[in-house]
C-alpha positions in Angstrom: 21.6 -12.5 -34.6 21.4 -8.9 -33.4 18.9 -8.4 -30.7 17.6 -4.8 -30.9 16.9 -2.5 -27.8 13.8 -0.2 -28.3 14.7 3.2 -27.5 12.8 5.1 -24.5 10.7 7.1 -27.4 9.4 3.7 -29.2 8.9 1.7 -25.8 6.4 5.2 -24.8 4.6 4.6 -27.9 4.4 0.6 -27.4 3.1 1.0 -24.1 0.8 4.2 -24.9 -3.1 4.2 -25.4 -4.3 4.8 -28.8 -6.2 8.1 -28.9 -8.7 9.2 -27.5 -8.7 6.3 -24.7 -5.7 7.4 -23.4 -7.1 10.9 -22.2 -10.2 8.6 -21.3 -8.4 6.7 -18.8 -6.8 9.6 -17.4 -10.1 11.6 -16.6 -12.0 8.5 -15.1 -8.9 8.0 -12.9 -8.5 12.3 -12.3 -12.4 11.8 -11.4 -11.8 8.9 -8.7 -8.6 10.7 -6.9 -10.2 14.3 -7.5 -13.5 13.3 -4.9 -11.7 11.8 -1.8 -9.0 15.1 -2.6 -11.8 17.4 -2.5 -13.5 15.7 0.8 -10.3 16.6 2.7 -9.8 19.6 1.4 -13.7 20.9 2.0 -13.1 19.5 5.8 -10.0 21.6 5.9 -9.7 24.7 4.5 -11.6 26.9 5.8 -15.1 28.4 4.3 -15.3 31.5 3.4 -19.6 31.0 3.1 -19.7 32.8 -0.7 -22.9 32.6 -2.4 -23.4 29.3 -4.1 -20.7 27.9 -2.2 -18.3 29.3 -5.0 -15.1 29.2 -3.1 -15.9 25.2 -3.0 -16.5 24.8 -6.7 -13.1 27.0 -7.2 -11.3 24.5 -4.9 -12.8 21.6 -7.1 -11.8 23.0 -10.4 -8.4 23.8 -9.4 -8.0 20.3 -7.8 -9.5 18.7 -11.1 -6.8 21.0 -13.3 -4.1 20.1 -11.1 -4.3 16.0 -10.6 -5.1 16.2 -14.8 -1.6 18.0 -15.4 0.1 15.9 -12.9 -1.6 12.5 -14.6 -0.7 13.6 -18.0 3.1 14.2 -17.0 3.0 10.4 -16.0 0.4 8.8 -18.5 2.7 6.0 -20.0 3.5 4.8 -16.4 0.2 5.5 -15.1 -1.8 3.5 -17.8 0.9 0.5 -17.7 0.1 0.7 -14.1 -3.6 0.8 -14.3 -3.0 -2.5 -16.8 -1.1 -4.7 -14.4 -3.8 -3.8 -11.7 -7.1 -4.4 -14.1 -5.1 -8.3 -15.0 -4.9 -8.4 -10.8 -8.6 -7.4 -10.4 -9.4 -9.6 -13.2 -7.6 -13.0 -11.9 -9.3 -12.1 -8.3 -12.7 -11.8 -9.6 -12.5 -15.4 -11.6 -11.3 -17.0 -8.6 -12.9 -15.2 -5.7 -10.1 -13.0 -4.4 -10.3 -9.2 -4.5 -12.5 -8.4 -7.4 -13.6 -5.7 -9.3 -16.6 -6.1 -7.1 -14.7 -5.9 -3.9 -12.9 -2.7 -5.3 -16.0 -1.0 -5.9 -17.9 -1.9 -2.1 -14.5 -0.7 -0.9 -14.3 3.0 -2.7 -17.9 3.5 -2.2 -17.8 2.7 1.5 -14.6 5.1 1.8 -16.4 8.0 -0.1 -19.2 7.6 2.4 -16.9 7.6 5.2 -14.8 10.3 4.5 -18.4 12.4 3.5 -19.3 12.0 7.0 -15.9 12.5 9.1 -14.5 15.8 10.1 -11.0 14.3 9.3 -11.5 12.8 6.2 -7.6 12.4 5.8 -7.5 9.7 8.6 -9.3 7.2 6.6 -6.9 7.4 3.9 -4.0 7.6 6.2 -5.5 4.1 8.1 -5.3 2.6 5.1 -1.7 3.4 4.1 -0.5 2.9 7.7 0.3 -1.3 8.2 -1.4 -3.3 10.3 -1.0 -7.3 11.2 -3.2 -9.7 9.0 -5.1 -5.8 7.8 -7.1 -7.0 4.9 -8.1 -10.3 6.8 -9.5 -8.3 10.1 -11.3 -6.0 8.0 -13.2 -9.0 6.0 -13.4 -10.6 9.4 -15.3 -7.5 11.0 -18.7 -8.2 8.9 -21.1 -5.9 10.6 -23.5 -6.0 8.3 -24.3 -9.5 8.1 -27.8 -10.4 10.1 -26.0 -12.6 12.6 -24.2 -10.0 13.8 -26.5 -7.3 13.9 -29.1 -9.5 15.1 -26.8 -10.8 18.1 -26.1 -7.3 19.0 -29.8 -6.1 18.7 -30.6 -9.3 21.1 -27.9 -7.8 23.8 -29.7 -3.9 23.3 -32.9 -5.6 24.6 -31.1 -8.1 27.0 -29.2 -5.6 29.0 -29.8 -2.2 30.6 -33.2 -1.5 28.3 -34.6 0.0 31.4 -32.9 3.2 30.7 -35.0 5.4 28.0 -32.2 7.7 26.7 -32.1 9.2 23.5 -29.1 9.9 21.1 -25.4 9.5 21.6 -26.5 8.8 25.0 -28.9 5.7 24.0 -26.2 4.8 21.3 -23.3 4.8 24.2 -25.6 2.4 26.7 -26.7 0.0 23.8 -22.5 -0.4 23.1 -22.2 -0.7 26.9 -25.2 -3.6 26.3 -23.1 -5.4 23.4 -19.9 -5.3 25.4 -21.7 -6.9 28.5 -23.0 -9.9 27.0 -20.0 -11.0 25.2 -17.9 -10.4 28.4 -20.5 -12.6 29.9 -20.1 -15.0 27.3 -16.6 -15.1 26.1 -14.3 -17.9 26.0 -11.0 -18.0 25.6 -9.0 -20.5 23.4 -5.5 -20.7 21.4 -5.0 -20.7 17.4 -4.0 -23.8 16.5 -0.2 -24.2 17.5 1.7 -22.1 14.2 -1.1 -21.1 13.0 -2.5 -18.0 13.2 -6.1 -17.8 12.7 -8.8 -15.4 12.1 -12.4 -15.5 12.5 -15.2 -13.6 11.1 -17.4 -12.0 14.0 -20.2 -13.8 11.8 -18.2 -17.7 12.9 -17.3 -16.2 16.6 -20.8 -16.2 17.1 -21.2 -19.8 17.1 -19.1 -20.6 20.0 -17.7 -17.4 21.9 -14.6 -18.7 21.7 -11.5 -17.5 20.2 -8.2 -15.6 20.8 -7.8 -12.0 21.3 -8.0 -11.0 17.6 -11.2 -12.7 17.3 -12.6 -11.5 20.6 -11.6 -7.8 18.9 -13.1 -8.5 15.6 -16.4 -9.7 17.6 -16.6 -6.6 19.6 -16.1 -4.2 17.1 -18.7 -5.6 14.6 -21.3 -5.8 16.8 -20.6 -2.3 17.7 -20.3 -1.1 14.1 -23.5 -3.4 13.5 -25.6 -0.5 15.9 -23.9 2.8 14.7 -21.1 2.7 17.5 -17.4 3.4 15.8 -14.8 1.0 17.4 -10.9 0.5 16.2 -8.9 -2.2 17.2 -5.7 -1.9 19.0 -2.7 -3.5 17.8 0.1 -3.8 20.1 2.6 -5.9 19.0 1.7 -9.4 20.8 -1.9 -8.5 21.9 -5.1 -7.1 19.9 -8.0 -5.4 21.8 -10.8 -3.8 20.8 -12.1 0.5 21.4 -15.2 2.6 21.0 -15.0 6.0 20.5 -16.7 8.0 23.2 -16.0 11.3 21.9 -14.9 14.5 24.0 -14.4 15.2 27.3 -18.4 16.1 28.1 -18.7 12.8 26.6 -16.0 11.0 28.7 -18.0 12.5 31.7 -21.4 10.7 30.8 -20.2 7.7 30.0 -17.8 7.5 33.8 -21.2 8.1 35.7 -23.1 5.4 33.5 -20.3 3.1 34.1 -19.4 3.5 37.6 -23.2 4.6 38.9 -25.5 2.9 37.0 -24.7 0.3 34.4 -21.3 -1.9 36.0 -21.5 -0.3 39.9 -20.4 -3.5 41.1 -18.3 -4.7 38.9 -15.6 -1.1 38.8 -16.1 -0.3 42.4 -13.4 1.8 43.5 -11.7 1.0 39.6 -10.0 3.6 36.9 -11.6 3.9 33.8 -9.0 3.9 31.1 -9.1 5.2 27.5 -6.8 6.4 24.8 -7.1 10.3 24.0 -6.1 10.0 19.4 -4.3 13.3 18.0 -7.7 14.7 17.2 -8.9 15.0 20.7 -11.2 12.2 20.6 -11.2 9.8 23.5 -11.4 5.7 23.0 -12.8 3.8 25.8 -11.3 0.2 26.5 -13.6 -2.4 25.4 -10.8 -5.5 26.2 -11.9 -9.4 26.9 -9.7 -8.9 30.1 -12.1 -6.2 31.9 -14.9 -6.9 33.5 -16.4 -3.5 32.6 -16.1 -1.0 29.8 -13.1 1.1 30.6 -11.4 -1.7 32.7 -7.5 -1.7 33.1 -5.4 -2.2 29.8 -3.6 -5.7 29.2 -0.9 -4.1 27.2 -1.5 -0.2 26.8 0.7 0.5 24.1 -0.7 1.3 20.8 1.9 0.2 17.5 -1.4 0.7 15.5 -5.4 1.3 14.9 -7.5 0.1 12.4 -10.5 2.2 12.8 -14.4 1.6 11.3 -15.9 4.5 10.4 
């Protein structure tokens, strides 16, 4: 029995898209690379303010030509690939993995993101870059479910409500609020020995008890929860939690609230200690281990972020 070996010209046509699906397929996926493309590259490049924004509608055209040329040189591989991942979507969706569902909420999120960041690129780039347990942490950190953003409403009107501020000055004060009362609260306890366990902010909220991942994934929900923007610190053996502050004017206002109004006893005579990110931006320390926002770092080194936009 003589086994025959396809050659490379009838495997393309075995694994190819009858027409006019195949070019189809390609333009949908052209469509869902070409917008986060053109976010970065809007954000980027600079604008040259033509009437109608024409320079913008050029860049879009030539980004739609260009990903099109470069998908068609691929297309066999490109739709076999798109096959194997619709079968993964598909056996995630029957038994409650990552769906199609999941997939959507996830691109839809990211588009909104990236439409509202100066640096769109460093939302793709935090998704590429690894991170321990990633795609756990960031189911874990459910900001939008009530719990959560009711707990962290409760701690705006528990703490420090005295102070009538307004914008990114009101919004820094309420974090400073959310931060306070799970300091107050916290509790520290092992994962079960081997084990490495993570819990939603949503179940920390039952107890106030957890390791440092959870006490991380607590912190930055409730942030997120009330339009703060925390990341979480990975640093080999340790996980702690940050909130953006912003620039260096920024930096200023929130030292004075800390030191002179907000935690005056508790950072008397203490540093304040932040990260400063390649953009300029300046992360204040929101760690389990200080008793005020900006306390002193249980491990400062950074092996990675996993930042919430």
């Amino acid at each position: 029995m003589t086994i025959k070996i396809p050659t490379l010209a009838e495997l393309k046509e075995k694994l190819s898209l009858p027409k006019p699906w195949d070019t189809v397929v390609i333009f949908v996926l052209n469509i869902l690379i070409t917008i986060p493309v053109f976010l970065i590259a809007h954000q980027n490049l600079i604008d040259f303010e033509w009437p109608l924004h024409l320079d913008r509608i050029l860049i879009g055209i030539f980004i739609i030509i260009g990903i099109q040329l470069l998908l068609r040189l691929v297309k066999t591989i490109i739709i076999l690939i798109i096959f194997i991942y619709l079968l993964a979507l598909l056996y995630g969706t029957v038994f409650g993995n990552y769906g199609f569902k999941r997939v959507f909420d996830d691109y839809r999120f990211m588009m909104y993101a990236m439409s509202e960041n100066p640096n769109p690129q460093d939302l793709i780039i935090a998704k590429l870059l690894p991170f321990p347990n990633k795609s756990k942490i960031i189911d874990a950190v459910d900001f939008s479910n009530p719990k959560v953003r009711n707990f962290a409403l409760s701690a705006t009107t528990k703490h420090f409500r005295e102070y009538k501020e307004s914008g990114e000055k009101r919004r820094m004060i309420q974090c400073f609020a959310v931060f306070k009362e799970i300091r107050n609260r916290w509790n520290y306890v092992n994962d079960p020995k081997g084990t490495e366990y993570i819990a939603s902010a949503s179940e920390s909220l039952q107890h106030f008890s957890g390791d440092c991942d959870d006490h991380a994934i607590l912190m930055s929900a409730c942030i997120k929860a009330i339009g703060g923007t925390p990341r979480i610190i990975h640093t080999g053996g340790h996980l702690y939690p940050e909130m953006l502050i912003g620039t260096k004017k920024d930096l200023e206002t929130a030292i004075y609230l800390i030191k002179e109004e907000l935690f005056k006893q508790e950072c008397q005579n203490q540093q304040i200690h932040y990260h400063i990110d390649e953009r300029g931006q300046i992360w204040l320390n929101l760690d389990y281990t200080a008793r005020y926002p900006g306390g002193k770092f249980m491990s400062e080194e950074i092996l990675g972020a996993l930042t919430f936009y």
